[in-house]
Residue, then its C-alpha position, 0 to 999 in steps of 0.5 A: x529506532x529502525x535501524x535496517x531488517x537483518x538476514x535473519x528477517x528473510x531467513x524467518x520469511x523463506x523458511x515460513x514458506x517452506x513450514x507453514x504449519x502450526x507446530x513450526x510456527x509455534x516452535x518459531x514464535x520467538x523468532x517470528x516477533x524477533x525478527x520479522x514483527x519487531x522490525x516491521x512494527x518499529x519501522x511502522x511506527x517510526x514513519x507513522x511519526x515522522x509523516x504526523x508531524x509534517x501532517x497533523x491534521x490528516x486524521x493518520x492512523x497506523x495499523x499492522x497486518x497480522x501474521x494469522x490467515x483469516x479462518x475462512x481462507x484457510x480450509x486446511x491449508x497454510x494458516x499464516x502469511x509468509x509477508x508483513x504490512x503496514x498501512x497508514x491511513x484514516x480511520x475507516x470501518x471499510x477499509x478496503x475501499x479506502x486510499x492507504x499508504x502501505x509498506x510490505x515486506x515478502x520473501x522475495x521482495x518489498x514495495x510501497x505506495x499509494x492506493x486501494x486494496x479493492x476500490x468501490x465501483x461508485x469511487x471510480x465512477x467518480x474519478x471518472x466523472x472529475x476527469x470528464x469535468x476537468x482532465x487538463x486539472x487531472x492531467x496537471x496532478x499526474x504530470x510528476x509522474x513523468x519526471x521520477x522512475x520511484x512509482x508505477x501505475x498498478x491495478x486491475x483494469x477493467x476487460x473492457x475498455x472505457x473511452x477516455x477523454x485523453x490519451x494521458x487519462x486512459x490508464x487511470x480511467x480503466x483501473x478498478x482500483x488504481x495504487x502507484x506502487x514501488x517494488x523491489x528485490x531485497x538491496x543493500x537499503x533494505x538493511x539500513x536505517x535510510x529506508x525510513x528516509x526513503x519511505x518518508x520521501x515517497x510518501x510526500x511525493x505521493x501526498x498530493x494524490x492521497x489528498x485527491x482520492x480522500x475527497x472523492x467519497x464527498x462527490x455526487x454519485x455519477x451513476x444515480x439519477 
């Protein structure tokens, strides 16, 4: 059971990205999975379980980032990541370009959400296509948003800018790859079990956008003729 991170998970973080070398980490190891893996992995897996049973026929799967930078982004530099995530999302062999709801905890801070690491141009292009189609449909779906203060708006826009059918479609036609993202400094929840709580909650709010952007790839590709 979670039941909250410890000083000890921000201590491990801070001092990592103070020695992130391979003998410190090694000499850490035991610290390393203590500390900052354990937590976040029972963390994971405890909201992987309670989001399956409310939504079993979602196809969900859990996955945890690895501490290790991948070897070709290294090129003598720091080898390891001073954050932790997990993700829960259905299978996918790009993952990237697939809508996930993630949690991630860095040195300095933590956040959760909805969205895409790196969205494919033709997925945009579709949901730029919907909201042509439809935007009064679209504009009901993100209408939520205006009533909580848990989730922003984030994503690279694109420089230029595309003409939107409305004024309240605008932000999410020019992202590149949108997400709603919750950030926030290391508070007292963050040392509790009502994290899990807090995560669920968010989670089911944002499901209904989750169930959008999974349908897209079904769409017909806009840009080809």
């Amino acid at each position: 059971m979670f039941n909250g991170f410890s000083q000890r998970t921000i201590d491990f973080m801070w001092n990592l990205r103070l020695n992130n070398e391979k003998a410190w980490f090694e000499a850490h190891k035991e610290d390393f999975r203590r500390d900052f893996q354990t937590p976040v992995k029972t963390l994971g897996q405890e909201v992987f379980g309670l989001i399956t049973a409310d939504y079993p026929d979602h196809g969900f799967i859990h996955k945890l980032s690895r501490i290790y930078k991948d070897a070709r982004r290294v090129r003598g530099g720091e080898p390891y990541r001073c954050s932790l995530w997990f993700s829960i999302e259905r299978p996918s062999e790009e993952w990237t370009s697939t809508p996930v709801f993630w949690f991630e905890l860095s040195p300095e801070s933590w956040s959760y959400g909805l969205g895409y690491y790196q969205a494919r141009p033709s997925t945009m292009a579709k949901l730029r296509a919907r909201i042509d189609r439809d935007p009064k449909k679209f504009e009901a779906l993100i209408a939520p948003l205006e009533k909580q203060d848990e989730f922003v708006l984030d994503g690279e826009e694109y420089a230029r800018k595309k003409e939107a059918p409305t004024a309240k479609t605008a932000a999410w036609y020019n992202r590149k790859s949108p997400s709603l993202m919750h950030l926030s400094g290391h508070g007292e929840e963050l040392f509790s079990s009502e994290l899990t709580g807090r995560l669920i909650s968010g989670y089911k709010f944002l499901m209904p956008f989750y169930d959008f952007f999974i349908t897209l790839d079904s769409d017909p590709d806009p840009e080809r003729p």
